[in-house]
Phi, psi and omega in degrees: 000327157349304203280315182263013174259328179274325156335292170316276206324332176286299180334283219279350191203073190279333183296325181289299200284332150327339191271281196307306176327298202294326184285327153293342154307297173312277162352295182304330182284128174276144185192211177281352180295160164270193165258010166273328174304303192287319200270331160324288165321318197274331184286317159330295191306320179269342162302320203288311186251014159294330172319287175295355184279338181298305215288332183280314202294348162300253191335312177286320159323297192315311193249004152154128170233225198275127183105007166209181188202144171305058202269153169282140189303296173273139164319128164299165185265009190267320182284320190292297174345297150350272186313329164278327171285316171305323175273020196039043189238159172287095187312283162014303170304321199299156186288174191285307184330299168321089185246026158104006200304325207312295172318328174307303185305284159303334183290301163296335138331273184321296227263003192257321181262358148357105152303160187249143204312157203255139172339145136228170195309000000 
């Protein structure tokens, strides 16, 4: 969740967070700072994108917080698969014909009948 929290956060601001790179770089270089000069710096950087880091933690509330998850509007060939292994059957068995649309079919159906995620506090 991290990853995609920082990820949003690049999205929504990007000029701060690039500003925060170079300075954690700096931060980072040995050079004449000290290391309290350094500990500054580091701190300064991360003051500069919090702000966007609130706006993701919006927006990811919005689109799943606990009980939900961010799945793609059409199924991965990983998800069908999924779906076949869990019902325990052998693709290999299947007629050549069978290319999985059925699953395609339902998959979309679920996510079409999908509630939309609820405020949270």
């Amino acid at each position: 969740m991290d990853e995609l929290r920082t990820k949003v956060a690049r999205v929504i601001d990007p000029v701060h967070w690039i500003n925060r790179d170079f300075m954690l770089q700096a931060a980072n270089t040995a050079d004449q700072r000290s290391e309290a000069e350094r500990g500054a710096l580091r701190a300064q950087a991360t003051e500069l994108v919090l702000p966007s880091l609130t706006k993701a933690d919006s927006i990811l509330n919005l689109i799943g917080g606990d009980g939900w998850k961010l799945v793609p509007v059409e199924p991965t060939a990983e998800m069908v698969d999924a779906v076949w292994q869990a019902a325990g059957i052998d693709i290999s068995d299947c007629d050549e014909t069978d290319d999985g649309s059925l699953l395609n079919d339902i998959y979309r159906a679920m996510i079409a009948a999908s509630p939309p995620p609820q405020d949270t506090p």
